[in-house]
C-alpha angles and dihedrals in degrees: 000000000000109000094256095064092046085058090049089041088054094051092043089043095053084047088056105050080046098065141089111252096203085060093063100031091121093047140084126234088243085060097044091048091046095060092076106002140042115167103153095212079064102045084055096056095045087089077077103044086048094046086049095060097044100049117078140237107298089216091058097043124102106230092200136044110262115240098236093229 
């Protein structure tokens, strides 16, 4: 990303540790960046960030299926 949209990224990123997530529950994170941001080399890279917040802890995870035994 080109150093204006990290710095973007980094704005929008602070606002968003700052929230309530309760407040944004029935919106996307493309809505919720577009209210006060909307840098396209960001909104591409929010499939990341996305994929970042649903996946969980790799040392939780298991990395295999468990055989159910």
């Amino acid at each position: 990303m080109s150093f204006r949209a990290r710095l973007d990224f980094l704005r929008f990123y602070a606002r968003l540790l700052s929230l309530n997530p309760n407040e944004w529950y029935d919106k996307t994170l493309l809505e919720l960046y577009r209210v006060n941001h909307g840098n396209a080399e960001v909104e591409r890279f929010l499939p990341f960030l996305g994929l970042t917040v649903m996946v969980a802890d790799p040392a939780l995870v298991s990395a295999g299926k468990s055989s159910g035994s």
